[in-house]
C-alpha positions in Angstrom: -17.9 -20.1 -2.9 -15.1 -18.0 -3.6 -13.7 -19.5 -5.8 -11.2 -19.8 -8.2 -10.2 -18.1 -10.3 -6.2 -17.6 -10.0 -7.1 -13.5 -10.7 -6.1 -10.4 -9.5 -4.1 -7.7 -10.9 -0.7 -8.5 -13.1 0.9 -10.3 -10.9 2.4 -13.3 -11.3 0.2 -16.4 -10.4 -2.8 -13.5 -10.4 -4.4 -14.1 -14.2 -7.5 -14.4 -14.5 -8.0 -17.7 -16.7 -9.1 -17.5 -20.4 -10.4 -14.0 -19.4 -10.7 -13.2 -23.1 -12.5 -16.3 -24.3 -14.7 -15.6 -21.2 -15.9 -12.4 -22.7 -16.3 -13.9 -25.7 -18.5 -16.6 -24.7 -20.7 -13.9 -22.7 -20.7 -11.6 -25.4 -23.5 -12.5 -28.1 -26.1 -12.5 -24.7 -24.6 -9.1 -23.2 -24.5 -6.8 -26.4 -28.4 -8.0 -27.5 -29.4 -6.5 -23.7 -28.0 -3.5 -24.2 -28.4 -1.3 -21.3 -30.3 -3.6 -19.3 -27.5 -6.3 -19.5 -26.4 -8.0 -15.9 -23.6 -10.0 -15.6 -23.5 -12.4 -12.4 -19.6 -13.0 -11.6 -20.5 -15.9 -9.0 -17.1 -16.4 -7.8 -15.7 -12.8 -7.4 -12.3 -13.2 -6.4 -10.2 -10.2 -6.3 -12.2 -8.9 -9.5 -10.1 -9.9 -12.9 -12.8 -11.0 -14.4 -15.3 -8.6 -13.3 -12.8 -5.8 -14.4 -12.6 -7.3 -17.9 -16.2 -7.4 -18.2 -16.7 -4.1 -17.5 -13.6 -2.9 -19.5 -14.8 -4.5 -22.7 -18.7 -4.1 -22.1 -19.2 -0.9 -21.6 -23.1 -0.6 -20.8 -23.0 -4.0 -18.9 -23.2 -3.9 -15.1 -21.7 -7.1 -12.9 -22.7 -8.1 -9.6 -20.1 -9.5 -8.3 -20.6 -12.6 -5.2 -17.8 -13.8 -2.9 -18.4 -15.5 0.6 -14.7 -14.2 1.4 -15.2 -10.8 3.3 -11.4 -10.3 2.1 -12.2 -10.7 -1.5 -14.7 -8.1 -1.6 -12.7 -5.6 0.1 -10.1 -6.1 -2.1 -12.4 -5.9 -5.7 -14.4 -3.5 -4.1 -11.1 -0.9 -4.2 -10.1 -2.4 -7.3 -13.3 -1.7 -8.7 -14.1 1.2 -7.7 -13.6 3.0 -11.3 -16.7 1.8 -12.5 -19.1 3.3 -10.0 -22.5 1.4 -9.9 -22.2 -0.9 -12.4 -20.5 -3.0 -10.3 -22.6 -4.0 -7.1 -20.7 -6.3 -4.3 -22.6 -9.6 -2.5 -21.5 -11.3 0.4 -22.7 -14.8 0.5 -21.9 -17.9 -1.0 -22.5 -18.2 -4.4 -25.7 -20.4 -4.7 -27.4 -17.9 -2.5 -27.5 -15.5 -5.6 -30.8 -15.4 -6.2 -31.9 -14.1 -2.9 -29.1 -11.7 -3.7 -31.1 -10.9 -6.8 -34.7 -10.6 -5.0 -33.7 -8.4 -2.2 -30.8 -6.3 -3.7 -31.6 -2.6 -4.0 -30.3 -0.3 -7.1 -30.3 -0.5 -11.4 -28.6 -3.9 -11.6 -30.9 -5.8 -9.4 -33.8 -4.4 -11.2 -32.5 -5.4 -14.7 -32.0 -9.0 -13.6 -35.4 -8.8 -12.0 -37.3 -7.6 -14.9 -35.4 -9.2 -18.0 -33.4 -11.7 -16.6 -30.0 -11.8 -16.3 -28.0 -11.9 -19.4 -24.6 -13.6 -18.8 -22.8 -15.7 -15.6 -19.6 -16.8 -15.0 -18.8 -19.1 -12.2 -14.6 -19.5 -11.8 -14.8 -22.6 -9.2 -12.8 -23.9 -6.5 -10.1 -21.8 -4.6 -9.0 -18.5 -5.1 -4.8 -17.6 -6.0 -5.6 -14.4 -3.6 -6.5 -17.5 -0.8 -3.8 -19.8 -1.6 -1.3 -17.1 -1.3 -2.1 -15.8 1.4 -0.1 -18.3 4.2 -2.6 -17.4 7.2 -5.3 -18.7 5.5 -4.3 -22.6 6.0 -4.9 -23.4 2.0 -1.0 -23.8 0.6 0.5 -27.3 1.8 3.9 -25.7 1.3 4.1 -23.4 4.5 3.3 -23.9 7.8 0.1 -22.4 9.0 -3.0 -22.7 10.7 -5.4 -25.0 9.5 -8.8 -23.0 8.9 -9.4 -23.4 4.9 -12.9 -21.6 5.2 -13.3 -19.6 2.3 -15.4 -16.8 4.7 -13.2 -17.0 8.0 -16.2 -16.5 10.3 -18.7 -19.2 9.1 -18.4 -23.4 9.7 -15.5 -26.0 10.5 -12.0 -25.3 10.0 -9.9 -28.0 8.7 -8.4 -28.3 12.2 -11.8 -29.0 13.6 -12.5 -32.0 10.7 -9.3 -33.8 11.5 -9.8 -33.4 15.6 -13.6 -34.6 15.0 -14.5 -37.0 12.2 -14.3 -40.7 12.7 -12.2 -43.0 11.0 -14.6 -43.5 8.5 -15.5 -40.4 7.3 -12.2 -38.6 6.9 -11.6 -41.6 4.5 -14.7 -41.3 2.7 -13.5 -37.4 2.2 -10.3 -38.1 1.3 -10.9 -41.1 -1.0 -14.3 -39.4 -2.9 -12.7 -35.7 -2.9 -9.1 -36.1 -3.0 -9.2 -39.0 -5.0 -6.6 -40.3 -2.3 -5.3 -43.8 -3.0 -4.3 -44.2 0.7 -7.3 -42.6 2.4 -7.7 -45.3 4.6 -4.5 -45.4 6.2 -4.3 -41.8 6.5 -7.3 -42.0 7.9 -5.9 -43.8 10.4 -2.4 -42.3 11.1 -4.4 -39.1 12.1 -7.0 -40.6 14.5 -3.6 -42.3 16.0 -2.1 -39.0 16.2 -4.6 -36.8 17.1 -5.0 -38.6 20.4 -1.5 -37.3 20.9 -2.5 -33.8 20.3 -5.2 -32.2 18.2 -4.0 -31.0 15.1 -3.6 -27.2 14.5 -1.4 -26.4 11.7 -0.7 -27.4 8.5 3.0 -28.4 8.6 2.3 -31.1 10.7 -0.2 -32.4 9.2 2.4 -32.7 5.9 4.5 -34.6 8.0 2.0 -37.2 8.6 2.0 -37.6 5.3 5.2 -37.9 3.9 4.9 -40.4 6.8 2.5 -42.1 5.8 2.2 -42.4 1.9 4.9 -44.9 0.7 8.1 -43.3 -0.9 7.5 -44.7 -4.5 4.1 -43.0 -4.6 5.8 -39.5 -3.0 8.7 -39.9 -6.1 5.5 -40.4 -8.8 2.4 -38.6 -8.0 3.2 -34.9 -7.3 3.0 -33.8 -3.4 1.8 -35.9 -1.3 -0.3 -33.5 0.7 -1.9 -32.2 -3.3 -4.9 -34.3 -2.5 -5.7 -34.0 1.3 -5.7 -30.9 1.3 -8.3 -30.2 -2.0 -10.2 -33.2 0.3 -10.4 -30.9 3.3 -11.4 -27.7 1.7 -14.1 -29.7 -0.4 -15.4 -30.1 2.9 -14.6 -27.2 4.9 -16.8 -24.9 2.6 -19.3 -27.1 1.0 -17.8 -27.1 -2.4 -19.4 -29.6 -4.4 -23.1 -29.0 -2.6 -22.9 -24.9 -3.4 -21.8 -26.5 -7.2 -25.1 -28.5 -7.0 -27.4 -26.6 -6.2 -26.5 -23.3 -8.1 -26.6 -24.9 -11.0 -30.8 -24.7 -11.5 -30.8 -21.2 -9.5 -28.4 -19.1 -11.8 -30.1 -21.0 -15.2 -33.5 -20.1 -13.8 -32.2 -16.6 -13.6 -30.9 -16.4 -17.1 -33.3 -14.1 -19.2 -34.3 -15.5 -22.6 -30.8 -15.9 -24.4 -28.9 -15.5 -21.6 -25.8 -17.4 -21.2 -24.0 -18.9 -18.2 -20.4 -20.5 -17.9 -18.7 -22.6 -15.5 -14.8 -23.0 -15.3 -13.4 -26.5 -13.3 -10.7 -27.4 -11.8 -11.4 -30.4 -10.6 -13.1 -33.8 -12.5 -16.2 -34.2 -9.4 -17.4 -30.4 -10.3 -16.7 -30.7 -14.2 -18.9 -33.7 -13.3 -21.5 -31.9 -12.2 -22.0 -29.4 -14.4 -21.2 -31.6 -17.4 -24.6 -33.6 -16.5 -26.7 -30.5 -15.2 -25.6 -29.1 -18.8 -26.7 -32.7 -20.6 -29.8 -32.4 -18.9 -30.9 -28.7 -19.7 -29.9 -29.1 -23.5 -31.7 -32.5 -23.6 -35.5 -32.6 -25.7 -38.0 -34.8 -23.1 -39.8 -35.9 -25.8 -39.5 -40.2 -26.3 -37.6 -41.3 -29.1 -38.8 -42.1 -32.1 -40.9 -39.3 -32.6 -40.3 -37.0 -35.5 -40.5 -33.7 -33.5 -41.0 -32.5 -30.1 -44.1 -33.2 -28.5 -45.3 -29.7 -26.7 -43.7 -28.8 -23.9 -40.6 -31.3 -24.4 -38.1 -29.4 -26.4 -34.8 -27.8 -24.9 -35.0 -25.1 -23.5 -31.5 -24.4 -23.6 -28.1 -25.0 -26.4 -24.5 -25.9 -25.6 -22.3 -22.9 -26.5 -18.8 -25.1 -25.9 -18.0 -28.2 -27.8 -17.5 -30.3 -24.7 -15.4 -29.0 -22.1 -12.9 -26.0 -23.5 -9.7 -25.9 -22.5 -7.0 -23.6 -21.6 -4.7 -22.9 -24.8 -1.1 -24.0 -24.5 0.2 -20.7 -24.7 -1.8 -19.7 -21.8 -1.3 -22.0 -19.7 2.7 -21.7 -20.1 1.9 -18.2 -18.5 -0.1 -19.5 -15.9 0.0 -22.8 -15.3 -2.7 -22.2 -12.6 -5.2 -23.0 -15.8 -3.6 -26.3 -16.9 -6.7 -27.8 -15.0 -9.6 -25.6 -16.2 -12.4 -27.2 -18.1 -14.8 -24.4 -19.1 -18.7 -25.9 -20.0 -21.2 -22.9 -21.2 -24.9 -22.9 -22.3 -27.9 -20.1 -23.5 -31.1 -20.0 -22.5 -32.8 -20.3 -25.9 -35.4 -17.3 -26.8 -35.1 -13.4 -27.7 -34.4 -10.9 -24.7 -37.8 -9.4 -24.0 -36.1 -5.6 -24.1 
């Protein structure tokens, strides 16, 4: 999923979050592999992570995974520096390990052979996406209504609003937007729609400043905020690519490998919150006074709960206000 990371360059509104304490969490896993240690950077970006990692890791390679053909054009020139230890994958993020089994070159053989030391997976959307207006992410300009993080694959947003019933835009709006009104937005577009098909984005904001009642538009931030996160939920699969790499890329991990997983948003902290539980969990009943054979963890929590951006980053970049960062090891020695 491309996902998000609110990086690229020095811009303003391009940091990448925590990028330091993200090293630092992947550290103790990358410096015991030495020179076979891979890095997975799951949701590319425009590469501010990835360029940190390599910066401050200097034997590591990263292969880096984006589903935005955009994205990796622009990390690929921004990486460039660093030769082949960076190695670019098209395809969405919890189709890495089939980027792992086929991928030719040094990095795809290390994660082969020992298992891949650390993984970082920035989720949701890209700052690179939001800002760019002809993409159809940003509520506050008028533009087409596409949302796919890779342009040529799925639904646009235009196409869910034109298509859905009644029923399922609310059930999107209410169970990933979190939209108190879901169901009579639900209904103002069907109405509308029948009018003319919806195409861009600064109608649809009309709708609903239309819709929502003005004392919840003076209290609850934009009134679009959570329609439009609904919609791209469920233009690109979001919480389903969020599910299911979550047993891939710790399958991957090599014997104390570590992976880390930086939400925005309470369903995927959710998700990984009780993948996490689960993997760090012993099976054996209670009551016993030690594991039974094949019940222990097999992996450790390496956050106390869910981390948080610090204060003084998050007055630089408020884009990280949201971020919840979850991070576990695979327990065992690297077999190097």
């Amino acid at each position: 999923m491309g996902n998000a990371t609110h990086q690229s360059g020095q811009q303003p509104g391009h940091v990448p979050v925590m990028r330091d304490r993200m090293a630092e969490l992947l550290a103790p896993a990358v410096e015991s592999y030495g020179d076979h240690a891979v890095i997975i950077d799951g949701t590319l970006g425009a590469g501010g992570h990835t360029e940190h990692f390599l910066t401050v890791f200097h034997r590591a390679r990263v292969i880096g995974v984006d589903r935005d053909p955009s994205a990796l054009a622009e990390s690929g020139h921004r990486l460039a520096p660093f030769g082949d230890r960076f190695m670019a994958v098209q395809a969405r993020f919890d189709d890495i390990a089939s980027a792992i089994r086929d991928g030719d070159g040094d990095a795809f053989h290390d994660a082969r052979e020992y298992g891949v030391a650390g993984a970082l997976f920035d989720l949701g959307v890209s700052s690179m996406q939001l800002d760019r207006e002809e993409r159809g992410f940003a509520y506050r300009v008028d533009a087409p209504l596409d949302m796919r993080m890779d342009p040529t694959q799925g639904l646009t947003a235009a196409d869910i609003l034109n298509t859905y019933s009644h029923g399922e835009l609310a059930r999107i709006l209410k169970t990933y937007g979190d939209e108190r009104f879901a169901g009579k937005i639900a209904s103002a577009v069907v109405r509308e729609r029948e009018v003319e098909p919806f195409d861009r984005s600064g109608r649809l904001v009309e709708l609903l400043y239309a819709t929502i009642p003005a004392a919840t538009r003076r209290s609850g931030g934009h009134p679009a905020k959570r329609t439009f996160q609904a919609l791209r939920v469920e233009v690109n699969g979001e919480l389903d690519a969020v599910r299911n790499v979550l047993p891939v890329v710790t399958d991957l991990l090599g014997p104390g490998g570590r992976a880390v997983f930086m939400s925005y948003q309470s369903l995927e902290d959710k998700l990984v919150k009780a993948a996490f539980a689960d993997l760090t969990s012993s099976r054996t009943p209670p009551g016993l006074p030690m594991d039974l054979p094949g019940t222990a963890a097999k992996f450790r929590s390496i956050t106390n709960g869910a981390e948080k951006a610090p204060a003084e980053e998050i007055e630089r970049n408020p884009r990280a206000a949201p971020v919840r960062v979850r991070g576990v090891e695979k327990l065992g020695a690297p077999a190097i």
